[in-house]
N, C-alpha and C positions, 0 to 999 in steps of 0.2 A: 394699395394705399389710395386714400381718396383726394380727388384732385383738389389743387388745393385754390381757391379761385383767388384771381387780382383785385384790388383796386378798381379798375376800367372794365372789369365781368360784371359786376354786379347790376349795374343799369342794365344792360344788355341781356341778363339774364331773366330781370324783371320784365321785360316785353315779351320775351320769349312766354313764362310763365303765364300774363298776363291775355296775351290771344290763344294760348291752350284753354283755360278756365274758362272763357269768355265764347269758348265757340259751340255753335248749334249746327248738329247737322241739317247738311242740305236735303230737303226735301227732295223727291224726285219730280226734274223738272222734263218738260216737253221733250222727249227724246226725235229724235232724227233716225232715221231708217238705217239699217245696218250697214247698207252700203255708204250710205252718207256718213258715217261715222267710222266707219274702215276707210274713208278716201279722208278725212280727217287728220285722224291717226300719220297715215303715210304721209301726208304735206307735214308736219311734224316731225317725219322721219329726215325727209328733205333739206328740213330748217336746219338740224342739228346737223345731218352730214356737213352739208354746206358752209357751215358757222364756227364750227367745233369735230378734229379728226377724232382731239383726245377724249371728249362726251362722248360721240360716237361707238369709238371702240369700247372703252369702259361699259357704257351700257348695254352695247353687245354681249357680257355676259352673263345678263340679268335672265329670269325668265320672260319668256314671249310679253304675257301678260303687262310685267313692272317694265321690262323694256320702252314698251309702246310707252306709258305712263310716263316715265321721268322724262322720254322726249317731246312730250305734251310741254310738261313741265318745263324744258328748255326754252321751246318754241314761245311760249308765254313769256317769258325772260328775254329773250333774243327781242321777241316787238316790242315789248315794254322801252327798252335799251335802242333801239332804232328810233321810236318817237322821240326820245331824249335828244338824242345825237343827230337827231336829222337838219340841215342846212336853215329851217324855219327860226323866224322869230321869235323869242321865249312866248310871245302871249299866244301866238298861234299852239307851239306845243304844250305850254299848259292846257289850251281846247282840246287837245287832238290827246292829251292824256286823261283829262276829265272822261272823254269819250270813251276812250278804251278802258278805264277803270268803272267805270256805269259797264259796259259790256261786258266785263270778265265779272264780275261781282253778280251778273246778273240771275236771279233764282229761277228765270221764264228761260225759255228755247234763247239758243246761241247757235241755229243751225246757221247763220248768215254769213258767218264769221269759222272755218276750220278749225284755228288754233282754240276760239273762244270757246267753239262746241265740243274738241278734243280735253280740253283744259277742266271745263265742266265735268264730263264726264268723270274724267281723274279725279276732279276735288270729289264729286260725291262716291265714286266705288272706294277710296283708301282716306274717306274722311277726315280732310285736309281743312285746317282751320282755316278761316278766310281770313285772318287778322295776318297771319303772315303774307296770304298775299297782299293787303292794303300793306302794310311794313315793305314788302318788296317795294312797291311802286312808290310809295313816300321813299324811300331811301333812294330809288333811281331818278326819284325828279328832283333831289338835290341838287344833280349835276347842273341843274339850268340858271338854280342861285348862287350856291356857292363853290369856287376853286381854288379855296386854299383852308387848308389845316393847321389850327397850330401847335397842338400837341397829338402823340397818339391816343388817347381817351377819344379825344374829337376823329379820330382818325378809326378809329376802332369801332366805333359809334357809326359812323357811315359805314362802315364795314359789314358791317349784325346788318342792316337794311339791303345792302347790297347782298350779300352774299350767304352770311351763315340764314339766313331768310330761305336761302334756296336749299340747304343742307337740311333743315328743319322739315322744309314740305315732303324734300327726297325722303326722309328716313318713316314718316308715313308712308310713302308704298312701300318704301323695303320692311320697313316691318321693324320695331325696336321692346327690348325687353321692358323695358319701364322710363319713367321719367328721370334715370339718372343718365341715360342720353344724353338731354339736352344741352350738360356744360360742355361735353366734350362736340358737340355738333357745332353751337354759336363758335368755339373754338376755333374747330377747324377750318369754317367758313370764312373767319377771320386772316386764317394763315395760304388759305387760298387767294383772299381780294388782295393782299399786301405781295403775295409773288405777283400778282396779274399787275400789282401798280410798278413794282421793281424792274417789270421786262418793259412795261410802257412809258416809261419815263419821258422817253423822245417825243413820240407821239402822242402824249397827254401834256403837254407843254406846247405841243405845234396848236392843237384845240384850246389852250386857253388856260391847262389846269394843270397844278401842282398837287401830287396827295401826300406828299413826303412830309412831314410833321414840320412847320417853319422852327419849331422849338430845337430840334434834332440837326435841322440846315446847319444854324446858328455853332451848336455845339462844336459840328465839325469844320467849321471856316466855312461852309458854301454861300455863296450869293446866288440868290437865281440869276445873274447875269451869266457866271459858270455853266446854270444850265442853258442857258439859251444858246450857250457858244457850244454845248457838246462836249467840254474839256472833263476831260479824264488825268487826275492829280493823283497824288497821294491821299490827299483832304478826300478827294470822293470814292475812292476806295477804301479808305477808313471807313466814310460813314455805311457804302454799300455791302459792307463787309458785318458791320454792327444790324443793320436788316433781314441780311441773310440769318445769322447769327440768332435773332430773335425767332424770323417765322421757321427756320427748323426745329427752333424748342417748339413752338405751336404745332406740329405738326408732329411731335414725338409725344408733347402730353395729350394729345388727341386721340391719337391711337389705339388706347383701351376700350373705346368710347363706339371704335366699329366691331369690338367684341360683342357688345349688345344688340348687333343688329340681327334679324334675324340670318338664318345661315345660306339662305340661297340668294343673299346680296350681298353681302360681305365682302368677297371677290371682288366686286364690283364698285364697289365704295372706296377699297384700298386702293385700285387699280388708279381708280379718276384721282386719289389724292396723291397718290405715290408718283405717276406720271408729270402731274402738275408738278410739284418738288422737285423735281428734275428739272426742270426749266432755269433753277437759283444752280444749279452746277453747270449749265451751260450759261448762263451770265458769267462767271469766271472765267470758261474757259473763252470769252470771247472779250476776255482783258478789262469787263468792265463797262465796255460803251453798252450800253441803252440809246446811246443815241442816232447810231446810223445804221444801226441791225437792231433784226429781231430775236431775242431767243428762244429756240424752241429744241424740239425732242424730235430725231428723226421716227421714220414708220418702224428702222429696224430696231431703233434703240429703246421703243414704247413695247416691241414683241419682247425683245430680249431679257426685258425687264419682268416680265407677266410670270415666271415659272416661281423667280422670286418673291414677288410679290403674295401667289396665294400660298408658299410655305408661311410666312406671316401672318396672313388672315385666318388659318386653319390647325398649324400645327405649333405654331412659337404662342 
């Protein structure tokens, strides 16, 4: 059955479309010597260990090749996301993004730069449109102007920049059977950035920022004073409960969507969404706060999970 799209897809789908159509491959530029571009790669590898256990593992079961690749692709992600968040002045890090968006974009040698030269590489062997990554860095330098949402449309819309942005570029190295991908990818992306905002709740309020839909606040009695206090009600389990509730459907009508991909990432695509989804059942089980813990997925509870996970992606 074919997916059936929202109200709040449709924009989001158009951008997607719109830097597919729009893209020219990259020429080959100044390459870096092999070993400079293997000690690349592994700084890359470094960034993702370091940043991300559940990236890490997940894309440990990719081949050699697409491995290296999507941790390129991380590590680009990860600095993009550091310049945002770093302790500087907005007009300093607009500088300091203007910079690195002129460097990652750039068609000439990026040997200067690890990630920049790792990254390049990636865009041009799996022909990676470069409008998603300008959409990545436009949706991560949001963070500098705005912190607060007021419905999901607006919420969802930063979402496709943030994140289904990154799913789009991934599914280029993995490989996808056609353009019917792509609803189900912006999708998914979507239903990733919204668990990452449901676990950080605490933490994205100590920085300054709300992603919760103020329309949805409202719904269920919350004041942001509530949040600032940490309290755990009824009212905020109602609403955390109506989130969870949402991004599981997102990540069930997603699903089909890693049928298309090709078969030696599949694994690997389930593995990163399936893990992450895990994280909204450990919110529950930790009664609800977001705000004085983090939730996450232990190492054994991310193995335990894997045997399951590829009867799904290969034989259901």
């Amino acid at each position: 059955m074919a997916l059936q799209i929202q109200a709040w897809e449709y924009s989001l789908l158009a951008r997607a479309q719109e830097a597919l159509n729009n893209h020219h491959p990259l020429e080959e530029f100044v390459r870096a010597d092999v070993d400079q571009l293997e000690s690349a790669y592994e700084h890359c590898d470094q960034i993702t260990n370091l940043h991300s256990k559940t990236f890490f593992m997940a894309s440990a079961l990719l081949p050699p090749h697409k491995r290296r690749a999507v941790r390129a692709l991380y590590a680009f992600c990860r600095i993009t996301d550091d310049i945002v968040d770093s302790p500087a002045n907005v007009a300093t890090k607009q500088v300091e993004l203007r910079k690195w968006q002129d460097l990652i974009l750039s068609p000439t040698s990026t040997s200067h730069h690890p990630v920049a030269l790792a990254w390049a590489d990636t865009r041009m062997n799996y022909n990676i449109p470069s409008g998603y990554t300008q959409q990545l860095i436009d949706g991560v330098a949001r963070d500098m102007t705005q912190t607060r949402y007021s419905t999901f449309a607006e919420l969802a819309d930063y979402s496709y920049g943030v994140a289904s942005t990154v799913g789009l570029m991934a599914m280029h190295i993995i490989g996808f059977k056609n353009d019917e991908a792509i609803p189900y990818a912006v999708r998914l992306g979507v239903a990733l950035q919204l668990t990452n905002i449901l676990r950080d709740v605490g933490e994205d309020w100590r920085n300054g920022r709300l992603y919760l839909p103020l329309e949805e606040l409202q719904r269920f009695g919350i004041e942001e004073e509530q949040i600032a206090n940490g309290v755990v009600n009824q009212n905020w389990i109602n609403l955390v409960n109506y989130q969870i509730a949402r991004t599981h459907r997102l990540y069930d009508e997603s699903w089909v969507g890693i049928r298309l991909l090709n078969a030696d990432g599949r694994f690997a695509i389930a593995a990163a969404a399936d893990l992450y989804r895990a994280i909204l059942g450990e919110i529950i089980d930790n009664n609800y706060d977001v705000f004085s813990q983090r939730a996450s997925v232990s190492k054994f509870g991310k193995i335990s999970r894997l045997p399951g996970i590829w009867c799904r992606a290969y034989l259901r």
